[in-house]
C-alpha positions in Angstrom: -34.2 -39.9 11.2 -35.6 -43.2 12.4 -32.3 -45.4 10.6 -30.0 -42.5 12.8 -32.1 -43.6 16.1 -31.7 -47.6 14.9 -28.3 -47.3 14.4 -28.0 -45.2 17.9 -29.2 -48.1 19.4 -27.4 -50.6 17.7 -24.2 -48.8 18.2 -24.9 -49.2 21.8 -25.6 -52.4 22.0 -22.5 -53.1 20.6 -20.5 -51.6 22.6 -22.4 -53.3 25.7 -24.0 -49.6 26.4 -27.1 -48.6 27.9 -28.5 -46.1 26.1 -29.9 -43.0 27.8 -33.7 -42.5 27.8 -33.8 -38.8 27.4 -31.4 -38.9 24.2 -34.0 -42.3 22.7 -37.1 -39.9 23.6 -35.5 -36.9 21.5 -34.6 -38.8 18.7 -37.7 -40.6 18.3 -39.5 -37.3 18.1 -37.1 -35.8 15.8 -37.7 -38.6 13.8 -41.8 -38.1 14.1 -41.6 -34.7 12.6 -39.5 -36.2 9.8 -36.7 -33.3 9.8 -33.2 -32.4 9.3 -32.3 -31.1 13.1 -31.5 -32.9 15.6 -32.3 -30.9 18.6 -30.7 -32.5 22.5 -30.0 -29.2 23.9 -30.5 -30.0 27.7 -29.5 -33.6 27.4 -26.5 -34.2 29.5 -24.5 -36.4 27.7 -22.4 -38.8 29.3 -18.3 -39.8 27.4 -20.1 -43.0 26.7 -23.1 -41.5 25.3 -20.8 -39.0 23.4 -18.5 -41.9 21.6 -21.7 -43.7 20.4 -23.1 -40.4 18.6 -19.5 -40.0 17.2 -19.2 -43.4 15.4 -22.8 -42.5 14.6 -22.1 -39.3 12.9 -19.3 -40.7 11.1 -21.7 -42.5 9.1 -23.7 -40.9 6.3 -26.8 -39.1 8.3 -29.9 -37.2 7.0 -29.3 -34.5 9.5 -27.9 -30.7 8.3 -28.3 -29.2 11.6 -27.4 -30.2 15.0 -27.8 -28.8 18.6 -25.9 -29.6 21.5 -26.4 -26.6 23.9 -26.2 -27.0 27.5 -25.2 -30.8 27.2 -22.8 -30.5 30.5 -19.9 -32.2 27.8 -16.8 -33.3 30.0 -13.1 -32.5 28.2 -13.4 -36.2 27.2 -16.9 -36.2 25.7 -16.9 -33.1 24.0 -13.3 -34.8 22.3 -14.8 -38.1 21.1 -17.5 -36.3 20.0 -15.9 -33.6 17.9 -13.2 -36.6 16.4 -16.4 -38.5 15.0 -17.8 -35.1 13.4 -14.2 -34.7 11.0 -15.2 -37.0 8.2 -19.0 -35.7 8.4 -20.3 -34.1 4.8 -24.1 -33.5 5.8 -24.1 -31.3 9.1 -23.8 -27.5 7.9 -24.8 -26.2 11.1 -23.5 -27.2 14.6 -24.3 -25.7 17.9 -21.9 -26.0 21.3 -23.6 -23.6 23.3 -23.1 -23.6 27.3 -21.2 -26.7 27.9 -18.0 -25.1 29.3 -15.6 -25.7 26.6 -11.7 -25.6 27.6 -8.5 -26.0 25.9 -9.4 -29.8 24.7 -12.3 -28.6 23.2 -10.6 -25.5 21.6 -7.7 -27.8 20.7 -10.3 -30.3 18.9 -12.3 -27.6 17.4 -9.4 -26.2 15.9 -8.8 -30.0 14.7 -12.3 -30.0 13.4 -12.2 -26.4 11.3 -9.3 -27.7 9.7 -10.1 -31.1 8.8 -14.1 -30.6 8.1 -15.5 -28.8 4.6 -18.8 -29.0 4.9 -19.8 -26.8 8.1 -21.6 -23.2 7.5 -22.3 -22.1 10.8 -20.6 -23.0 14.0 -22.3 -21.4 17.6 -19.8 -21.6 20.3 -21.8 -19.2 22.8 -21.0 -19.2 27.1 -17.8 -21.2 26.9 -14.6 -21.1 28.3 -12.7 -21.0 24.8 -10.4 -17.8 25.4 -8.6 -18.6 29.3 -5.5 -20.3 27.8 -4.1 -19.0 24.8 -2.5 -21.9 23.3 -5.6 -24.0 23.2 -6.9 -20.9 21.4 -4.5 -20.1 19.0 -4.6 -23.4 17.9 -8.3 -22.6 17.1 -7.7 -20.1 15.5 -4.8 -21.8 13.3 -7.9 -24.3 12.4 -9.8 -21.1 11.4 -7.6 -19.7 9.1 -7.5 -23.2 7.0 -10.8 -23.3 7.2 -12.6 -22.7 3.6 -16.2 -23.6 4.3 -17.3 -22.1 7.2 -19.7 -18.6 7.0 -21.1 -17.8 10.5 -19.1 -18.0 14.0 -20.7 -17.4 17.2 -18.0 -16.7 20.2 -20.3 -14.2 22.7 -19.0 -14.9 26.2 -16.1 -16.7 25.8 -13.3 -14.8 28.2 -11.1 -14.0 24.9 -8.5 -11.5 25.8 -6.3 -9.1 24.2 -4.1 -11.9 23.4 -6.7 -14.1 22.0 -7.7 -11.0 19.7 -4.6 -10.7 18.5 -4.9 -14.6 17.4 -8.2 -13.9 15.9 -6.8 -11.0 13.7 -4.2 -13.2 12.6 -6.2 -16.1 11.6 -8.7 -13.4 9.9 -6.0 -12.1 7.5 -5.4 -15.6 6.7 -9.2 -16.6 6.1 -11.3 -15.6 2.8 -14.7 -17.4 3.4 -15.9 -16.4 7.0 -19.0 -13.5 6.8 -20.6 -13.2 10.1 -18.6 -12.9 13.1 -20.1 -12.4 16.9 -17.5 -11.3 19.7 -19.5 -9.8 22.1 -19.3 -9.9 25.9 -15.4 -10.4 25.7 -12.1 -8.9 27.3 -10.9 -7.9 23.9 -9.7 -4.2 25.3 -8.2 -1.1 23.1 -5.2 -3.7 22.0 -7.5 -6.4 20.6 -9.4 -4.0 19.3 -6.7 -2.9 17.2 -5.7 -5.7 16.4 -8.7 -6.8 14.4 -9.4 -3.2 12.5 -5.5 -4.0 10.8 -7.1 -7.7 9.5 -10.3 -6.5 8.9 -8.4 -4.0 6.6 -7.0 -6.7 4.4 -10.0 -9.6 5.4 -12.8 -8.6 2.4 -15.1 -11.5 3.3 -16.5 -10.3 6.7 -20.1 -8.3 6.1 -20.9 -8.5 9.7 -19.5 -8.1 12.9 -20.6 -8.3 16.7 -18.3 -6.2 19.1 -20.7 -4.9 21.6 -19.5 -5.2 25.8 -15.7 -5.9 25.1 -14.4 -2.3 26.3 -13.3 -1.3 23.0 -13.2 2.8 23.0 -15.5 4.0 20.5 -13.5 5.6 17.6 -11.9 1.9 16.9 -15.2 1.2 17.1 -16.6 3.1 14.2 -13.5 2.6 12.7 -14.3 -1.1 12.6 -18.1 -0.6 11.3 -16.5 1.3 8.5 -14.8 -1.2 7.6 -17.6 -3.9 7.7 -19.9 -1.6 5.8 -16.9 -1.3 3.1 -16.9 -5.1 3.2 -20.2 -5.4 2.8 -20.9 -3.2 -0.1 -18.1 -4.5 -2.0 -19.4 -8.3 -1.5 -22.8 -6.9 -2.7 -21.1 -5.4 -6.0 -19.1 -9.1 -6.5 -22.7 -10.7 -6.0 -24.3 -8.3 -8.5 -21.3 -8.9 -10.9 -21.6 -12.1 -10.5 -25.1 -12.6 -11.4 -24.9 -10.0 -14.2 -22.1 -12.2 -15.4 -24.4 -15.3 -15.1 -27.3 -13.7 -17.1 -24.8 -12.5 -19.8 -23.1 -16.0 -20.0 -26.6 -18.0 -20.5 -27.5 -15.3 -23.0 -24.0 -15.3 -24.6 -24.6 -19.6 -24.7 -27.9 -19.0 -26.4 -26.6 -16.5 -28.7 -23.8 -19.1 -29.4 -26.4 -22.1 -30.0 -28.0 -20.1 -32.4 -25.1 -19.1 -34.7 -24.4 -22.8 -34.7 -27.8 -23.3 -35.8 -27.2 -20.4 -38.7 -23.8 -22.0 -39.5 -24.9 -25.2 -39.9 -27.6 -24.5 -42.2 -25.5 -22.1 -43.8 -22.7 -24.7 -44.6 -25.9 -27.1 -45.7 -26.9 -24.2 -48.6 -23.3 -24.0 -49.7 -22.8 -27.7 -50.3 -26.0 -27.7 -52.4 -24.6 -24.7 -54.2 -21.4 -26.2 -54.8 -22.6 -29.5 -55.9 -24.8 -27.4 -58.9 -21.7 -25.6 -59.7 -19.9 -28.8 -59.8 -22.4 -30.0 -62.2 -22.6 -26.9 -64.4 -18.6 -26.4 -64.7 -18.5 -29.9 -66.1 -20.7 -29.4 -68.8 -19.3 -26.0 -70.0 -15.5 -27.4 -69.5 -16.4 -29.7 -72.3 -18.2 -27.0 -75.1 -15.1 -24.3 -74.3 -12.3 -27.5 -75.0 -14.3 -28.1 -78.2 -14.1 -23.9 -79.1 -10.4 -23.8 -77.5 -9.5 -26.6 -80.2 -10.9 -24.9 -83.2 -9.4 -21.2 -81.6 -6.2 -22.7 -81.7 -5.9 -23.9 -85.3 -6.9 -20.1 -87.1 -4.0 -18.9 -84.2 -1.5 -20.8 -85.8 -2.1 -19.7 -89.1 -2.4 -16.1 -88.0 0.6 -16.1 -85.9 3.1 -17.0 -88.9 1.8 -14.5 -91.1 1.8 -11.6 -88.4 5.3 -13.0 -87.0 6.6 -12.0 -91.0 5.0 -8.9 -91.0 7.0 -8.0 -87.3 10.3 -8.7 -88.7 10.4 -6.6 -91.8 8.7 -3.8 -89.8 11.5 -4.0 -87.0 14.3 -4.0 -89.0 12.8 -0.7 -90.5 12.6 1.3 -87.8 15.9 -0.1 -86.2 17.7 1.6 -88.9 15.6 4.9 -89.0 16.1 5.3 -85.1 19.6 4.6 -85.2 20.2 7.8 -87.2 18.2 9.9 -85.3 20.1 8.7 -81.9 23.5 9.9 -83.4 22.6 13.1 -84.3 20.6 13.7 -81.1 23.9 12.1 -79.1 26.5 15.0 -80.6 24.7 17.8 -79.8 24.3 16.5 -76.0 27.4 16.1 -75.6 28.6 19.4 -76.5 25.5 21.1 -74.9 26.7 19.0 -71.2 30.7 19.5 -71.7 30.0 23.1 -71.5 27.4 23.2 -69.0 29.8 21.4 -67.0 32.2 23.2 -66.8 30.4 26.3 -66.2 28.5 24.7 -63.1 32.1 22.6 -62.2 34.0 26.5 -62.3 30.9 28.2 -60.2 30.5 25.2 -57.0 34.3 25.7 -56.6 34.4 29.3 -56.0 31.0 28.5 -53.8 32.4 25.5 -51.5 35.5 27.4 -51.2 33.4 30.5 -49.5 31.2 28.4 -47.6 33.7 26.0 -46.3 35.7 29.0 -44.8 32.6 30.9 -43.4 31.9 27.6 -41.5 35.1 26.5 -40.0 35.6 29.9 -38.6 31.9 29.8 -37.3 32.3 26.4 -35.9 35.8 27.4 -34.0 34.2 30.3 -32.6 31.6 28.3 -31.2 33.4 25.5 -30.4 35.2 27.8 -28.1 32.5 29.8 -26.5 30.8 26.6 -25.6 33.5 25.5 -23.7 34.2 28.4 -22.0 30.6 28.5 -20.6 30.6 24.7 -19.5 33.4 25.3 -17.5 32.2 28.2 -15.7 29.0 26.6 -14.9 30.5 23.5 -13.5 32.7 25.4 -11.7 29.4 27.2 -10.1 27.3 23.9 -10.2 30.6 22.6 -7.7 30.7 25.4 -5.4 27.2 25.2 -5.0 27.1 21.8 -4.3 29.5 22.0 -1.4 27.3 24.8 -0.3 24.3 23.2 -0.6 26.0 20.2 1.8 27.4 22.2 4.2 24.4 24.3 5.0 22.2 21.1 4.9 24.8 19.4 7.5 24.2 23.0 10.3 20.5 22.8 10.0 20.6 19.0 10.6 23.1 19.5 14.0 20.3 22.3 15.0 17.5 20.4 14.5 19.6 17.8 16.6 20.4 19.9 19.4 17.1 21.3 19.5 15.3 17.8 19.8 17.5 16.7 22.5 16.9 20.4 24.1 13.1 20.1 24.3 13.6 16.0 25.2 15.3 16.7 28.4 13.4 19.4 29.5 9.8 17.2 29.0 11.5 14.3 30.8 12.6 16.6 33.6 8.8 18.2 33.9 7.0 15.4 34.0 9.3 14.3 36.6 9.2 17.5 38.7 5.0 17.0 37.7 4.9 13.2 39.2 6.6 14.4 42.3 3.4 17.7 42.9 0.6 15.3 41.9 1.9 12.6 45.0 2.5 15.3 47.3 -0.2 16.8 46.6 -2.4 13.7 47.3 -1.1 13.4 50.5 -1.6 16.1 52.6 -3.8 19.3 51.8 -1.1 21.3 54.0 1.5 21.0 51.6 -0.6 22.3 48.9 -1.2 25.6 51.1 3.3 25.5 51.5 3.7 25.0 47.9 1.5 28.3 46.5 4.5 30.4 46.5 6.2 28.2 44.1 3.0 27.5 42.2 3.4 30.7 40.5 7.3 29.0 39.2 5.9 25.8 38.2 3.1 27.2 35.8 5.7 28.2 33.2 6.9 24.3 32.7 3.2 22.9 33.8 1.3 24.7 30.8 3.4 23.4 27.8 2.8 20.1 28.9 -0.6 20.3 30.2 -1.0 17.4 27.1 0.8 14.7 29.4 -0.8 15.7 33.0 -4.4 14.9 30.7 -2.3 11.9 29.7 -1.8 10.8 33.4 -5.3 11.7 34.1 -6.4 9.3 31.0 -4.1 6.2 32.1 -5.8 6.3 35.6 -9.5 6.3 34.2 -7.7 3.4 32.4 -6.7 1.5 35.9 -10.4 1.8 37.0 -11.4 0.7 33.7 -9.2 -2.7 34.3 -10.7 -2.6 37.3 -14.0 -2.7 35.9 -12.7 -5.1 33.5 -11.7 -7.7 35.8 -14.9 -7.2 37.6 -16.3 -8.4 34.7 -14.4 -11.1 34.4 -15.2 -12.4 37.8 -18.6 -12.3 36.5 -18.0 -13.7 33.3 -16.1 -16.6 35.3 -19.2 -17.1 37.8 -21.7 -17.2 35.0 -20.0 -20.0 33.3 -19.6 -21.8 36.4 -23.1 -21.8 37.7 -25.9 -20.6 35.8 -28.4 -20.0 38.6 -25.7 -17.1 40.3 -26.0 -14.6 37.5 -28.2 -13.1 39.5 -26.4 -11.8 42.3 -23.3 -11.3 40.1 -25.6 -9.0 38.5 -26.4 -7.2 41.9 -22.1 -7.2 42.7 -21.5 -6.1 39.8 -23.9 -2.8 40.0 -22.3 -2.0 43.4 -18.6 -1.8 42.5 -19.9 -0.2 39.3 -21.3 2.7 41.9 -18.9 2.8 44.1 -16.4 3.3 40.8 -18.0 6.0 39.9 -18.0 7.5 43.2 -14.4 7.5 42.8 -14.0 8.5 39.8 -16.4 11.4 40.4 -14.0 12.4 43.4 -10.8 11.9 41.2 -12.4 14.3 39.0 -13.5 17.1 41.5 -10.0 17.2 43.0 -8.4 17.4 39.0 -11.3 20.4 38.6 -9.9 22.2 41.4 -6.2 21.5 40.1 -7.2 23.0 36.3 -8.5 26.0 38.3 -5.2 27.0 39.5 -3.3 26.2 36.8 -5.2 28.4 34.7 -5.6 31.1 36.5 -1.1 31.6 36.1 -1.8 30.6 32.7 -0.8 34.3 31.3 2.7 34.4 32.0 3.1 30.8 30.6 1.6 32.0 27.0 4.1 35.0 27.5 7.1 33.3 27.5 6.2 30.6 24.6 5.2 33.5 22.6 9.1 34.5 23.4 10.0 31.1 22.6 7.8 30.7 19.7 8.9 33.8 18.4 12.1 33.0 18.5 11.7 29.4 16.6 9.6 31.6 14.1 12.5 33.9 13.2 15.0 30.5 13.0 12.5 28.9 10.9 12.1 32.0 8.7 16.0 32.5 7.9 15.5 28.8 7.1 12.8 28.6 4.6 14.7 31.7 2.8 17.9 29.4 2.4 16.4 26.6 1.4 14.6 29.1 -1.1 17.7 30.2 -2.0 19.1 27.3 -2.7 16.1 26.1 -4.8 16.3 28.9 -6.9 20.4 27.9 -7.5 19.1 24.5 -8.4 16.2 25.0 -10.9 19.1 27.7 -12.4 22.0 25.1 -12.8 19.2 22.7 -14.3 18.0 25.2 -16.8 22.0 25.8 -17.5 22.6 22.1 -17.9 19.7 21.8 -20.4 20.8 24.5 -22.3 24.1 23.5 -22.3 23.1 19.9 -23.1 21.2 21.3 -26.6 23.8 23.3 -28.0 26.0 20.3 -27.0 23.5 18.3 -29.5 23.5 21.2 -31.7 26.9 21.4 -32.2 27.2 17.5 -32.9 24.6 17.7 -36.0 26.5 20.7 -36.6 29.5 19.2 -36.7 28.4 16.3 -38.5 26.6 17.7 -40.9 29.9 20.2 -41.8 32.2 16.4 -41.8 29.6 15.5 -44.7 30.2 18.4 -47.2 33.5 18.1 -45.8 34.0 14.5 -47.4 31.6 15.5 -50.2 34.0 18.7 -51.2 37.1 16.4 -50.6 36.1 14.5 -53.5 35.1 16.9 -55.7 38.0 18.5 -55.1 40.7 16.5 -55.3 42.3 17.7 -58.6 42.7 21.3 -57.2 45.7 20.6 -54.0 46.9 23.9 -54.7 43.6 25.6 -52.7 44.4 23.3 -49.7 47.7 25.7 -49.3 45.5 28.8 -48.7 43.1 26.6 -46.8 46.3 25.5 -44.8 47.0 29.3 -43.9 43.7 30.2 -42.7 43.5 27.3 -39.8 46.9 29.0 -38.8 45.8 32.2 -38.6 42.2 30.4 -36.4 44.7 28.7 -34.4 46.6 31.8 -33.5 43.2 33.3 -32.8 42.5 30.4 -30.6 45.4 31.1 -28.5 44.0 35.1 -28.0 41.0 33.8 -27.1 41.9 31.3 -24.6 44.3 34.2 -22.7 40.9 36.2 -22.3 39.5 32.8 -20.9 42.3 32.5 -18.2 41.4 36.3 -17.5 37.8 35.9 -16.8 38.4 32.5 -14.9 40.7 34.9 -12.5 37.6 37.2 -12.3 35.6 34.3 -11.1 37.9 33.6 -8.8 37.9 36.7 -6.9 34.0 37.0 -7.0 33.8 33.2 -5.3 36.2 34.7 -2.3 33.6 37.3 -2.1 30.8 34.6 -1.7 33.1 32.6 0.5 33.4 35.3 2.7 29.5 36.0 2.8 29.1 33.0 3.8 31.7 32.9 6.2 29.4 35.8 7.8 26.6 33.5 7.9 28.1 30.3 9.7 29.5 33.3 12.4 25.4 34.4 12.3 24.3 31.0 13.4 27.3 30.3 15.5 25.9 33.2 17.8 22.1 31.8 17.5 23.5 28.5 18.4 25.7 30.3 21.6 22.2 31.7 22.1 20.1 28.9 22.5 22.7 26.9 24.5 22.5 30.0 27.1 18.8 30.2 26.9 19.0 26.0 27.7 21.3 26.6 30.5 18.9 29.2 32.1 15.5 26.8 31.6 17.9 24.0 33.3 19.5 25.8 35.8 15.7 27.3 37.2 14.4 23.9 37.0 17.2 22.5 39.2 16.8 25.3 41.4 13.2 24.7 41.5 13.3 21.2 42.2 15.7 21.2 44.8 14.0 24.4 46.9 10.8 22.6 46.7 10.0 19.8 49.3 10.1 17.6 46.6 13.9 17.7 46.6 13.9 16.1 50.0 11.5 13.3 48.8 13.3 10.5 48.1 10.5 9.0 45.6 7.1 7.4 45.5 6.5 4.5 47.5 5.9 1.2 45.5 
């Protein structure tokens, strides 16, 4: 602390400086309580004052923590100042508050979060960061390169919609930052928005500030339930991460230890091998003294056995010679007659079974293709029905949009027109009771967007509200001593809001009464109505039932007609095989191929029969899919007429509104005045 005041002074000396009492008084007792802070909140610090702390704090310091709150820093201060803190690696915590930052300062502090990788904590509290949103998205560009900073303080700091938006975007980008204050802003409903979508994909933030920014309070919830889902998951990734800790010193212990157990494991089997070494030696010598004597009875032994072998070989060579021939002649009889017995027998039996199967594999053969081409036939026809029934209820579903469109762009019109008049004079809400009674039919389906209306004006007083607030926020960082009777403004328009809104809302009351006492005959025609859609919508869901049913069948067909198909490939295959294998057994016998010859002529011929019955039932097909044609003939004529029906029903709606509109006096008004 005292080499930081020592070089202060030097530094100023230097530079031909005088230094400033107030800043030599603090530092000398910051440097009597021997601590880490330096603390000249209050201290207004001149450019000159500001350049010599920055070539100070470029220099290796002691301090971790520094306050500069309400310091009065000019643009050009507060940018020496924050150049000489970018290649500082000792402050972690760094405090800005009240000096009336603009967009230099939010340029340079964007600068600084970019460049700097040793700040924690960063209070930027009643400043002027958020007017222009350049200088602040360039802040926030610095924030979302940022990787070391943990706490950001912005309460107070005029940050709009626009400067949310910035935020969010800087957020998605940034994985380090935990604690976030925005209070006392103009973030709004947009801003608001904006930061729940990066929060969503942001996991780092635990906490977050949003209190006085006119945020409504479902994006507010949404947003604590989002922090809270932040925060629990960083608590599992600490607990994981000192679970994994604990298990990786225990797993390093556990590690040490069988190194230990190895190494004095491998010390035991080099003392046992050097014993065995020893042993071997001394019993290799005794067995290559026994092995020598072994070897000399072998060699006598071996001649005289080798003698014996030969005489008793030759022996029973001749013996089993004999025995073989005999056994050998009556084998061969024994198989030349079985053979021909079992030769005579497979004949007659591949001869029965090869006919039985061609004429079962024709049969089949042409069955199978009979049925597939009846079912694609059907699979085809339903198909195009499928598509052209799918094409009407898309045009109706068309036309019916575009119906309902016009007709809610007409009534709220014909609604905009009422509410003005209305406002205007009390007389003409006295004229217009006998057409009331008209306008309740169109004014109860969309009693939704008068609410609507109703909503967007408490909106207007809200942004009026709003920019009262920023007229405060604008005083208070101008003068200090004026919050006061800012305070005292800002409770009167607050009243004498809320004395309008109050009236706003009698005079809606009093509308809501006489729109619900006509109310009934409303419900009765959109029961009508609904009624109508109901009946549409039921014929619907029982074609499309239909036509789910004709689906799942042609699947079920297709399945079934793919496993005979595989069927009748092994089938086929597997006849091709004893096929080939009868081929060669009987190859001698030609003469059976005649009669073989004959019988596919009489399959072909029956082949021909069959295939006349095909082209029969195929006509019979025919004449039932005229029938179905025709049905559904009757059924595009059927929605033809609903169609007719709905365009006159259309026609009537438009034609009463028109008439409406232009008996009313609102068909002489030319429009609202701007």
């Amino acid at each position: 602390m005292e080499d930081f005041r020592r070089s202060y002074l030097r530094l100023c000396k230097e530079g031909g400086l005088e230094p400033q009492e107030s800043v030599v008084a603090q530092l000398q007792d910051s440097s009597a309580a021997q601590g880490s802070r330096l603390d000249l909140s209050g201290q207004s610090l001149s450019a000159d004052t500001c350049s010599v702390l920055a070539r100070a704090f470029q220099k290796e310091t002691m301090f971790t923590e520094v306050s500069l709150s309400d310091c009065m820093l000019s643009e050009e201060g507060a940018k020496i100042l924050l150049t000489g803190m970018f290649g500082n690696t000792t402050v972690k915590v760094l405090s800005l508050k009240g000096n009336n930052l603009r967009s230099t300062g939010a340029e340079m502090l964007g600068k600084l979060l970019a460049r700097n990788k040793t700040l924690r904590r960063l209070v930027l509290e009643w400043n002027a960061l958020g007017v222009w949103d350049e200088a602040f998205s360039l802040f926030c560009d610095g924030l979302a390169s940022n990787t070391s900073m943990k706490q950001l303080d912005l309460r107070n700091n005029q940050i709009n919609h626009h400067g949310a938006s910035e935020l969010a975007l800087a957020l998605k980008r940034n994985n380090t930052l935990e604690v976030l204050d925005l209070r006392w802003n103009n973030i709004g409903l947009l801003g608001g928005r904006s930061l729940l979508e990066a929060l969503q994909k942001n996991k780092s933030i635990v906490q977050l500030e949003m209190a006085g920014n006119n945020i409504p309070s479902d994006t507010l919830r949404a947003l604590e339930q989002t922090i809270g889902h932040n925060s629990d998951t960083q608590s599992n990734l600490r607990e994981s991460h000192s679970r994994t800790q604990v298990l990786s010193k225990e797993i390093q212990a556990l590690k040490e230890e069988k190194g230990r157990q190895f190494l004095n494991m491998m010390d035991t089997i080099d003392r046992q091998r050097e014993e065995m070494g020893r042993s071997s030696r001394s019993t290799f010598l005794q067995i290559g003294q026994l092995q020598e004597a072994l070897n000399e009875r072998k060699s006598t032994v071996n001649s005289l056995t080798a003698k014996l072998q030969m005489t008793e070989a030759a022996l029973a060579l001749s013996e089993q010679k004999n025995q073989n021939m005999g056994e050998l002649l009556s084998r061969v009889k024994a198989e030349k007659e079985e053979q021909r017995e079992r030769q005579s027998r497979e004949r007659k039996k591949e001869q029965e079974d090869g006919a039985l199967r061609e004429g079962k594999l024709l049969r089949e053969v042409q069955n199978l293709t009979e049925t597939n081409g009846q079912f694609r036939t059907k699979v085809e026809e339903m198909e195009r029905r499928c598509k052209s029934q799918q094409q009407q209820i898309f045009e109706l579903k068309q036309e019916l949009t575009n119906c309902t469109a016009e007709f809610k762009l007409r009534l709220t019109q014909a609604e905009d027109r009422l509410e003005i008049e209305k406002r205007r004079s009390k007389q003409a809400l006295e004229d217009m009771d006998s057409l009331r009674q008209k306008e309740v039919d169109h004014v109860n389906r969309h009693l939704e967007e008068s609410e609507r209306v109703l909503q967007d004006r408490i909106f207007k007083l809200e942004g009026q509200r709003i920019q009262l607030e920023e007229e405060l926020s604008k005083a208070k960082a101008a003068c200090v001593t004026e919050r006061a009777q800012a305070e005292e403004e800002l409770g009167r328009v607050r009243a004498q809001v809320r004395l309008e809104e109050q009236e706003h809302v009698s005079t809606l009351e009093e509308k809501l009464r006489s729109v619900r006492s006509s109310m009934q005959e409303v419900q009765l025609h959109c029961s009508q109505q609904k009624q109508t859609i109901s009946e549409l919508q039921a014929k619907h869901s029982q074609q499309s039932i239909e036509m789910d049913g004709l689906r799942r069948r042609i699947e079920e067909l297709q399945q079934e007609l793919s496993g005979k198909d595989q069927e009748k490939v092994a089938e086929v295959s597997r006849v091709r095989v004893e096929l080939q294998e009868q081929i060669g057994h009987l190859q001698a016998e030609r003469t059976a191929q005649g009669g073989l010859k004959e019988k596919i002529n009489a399959l072909e011929r029956e082949l021909k029969v069959l295939s006349s019955n095909h082209r029969e039932a195929l006509l019979d097909k025919d004449s039932e899919m005229s029938s179905v044609l025709e049905k559904l003939r009757l059924k595009e004529a059927e929605i033809q007429r609903m169609r007719e029906d709905e365009a006159n029903r259309a026609s009537y709606l438009q034609s009463a509104i028109l008439t409406y509109v232009q008996g009313s006096p609102l068909g002489h008004y030319s429009g609202p005045k701007k």
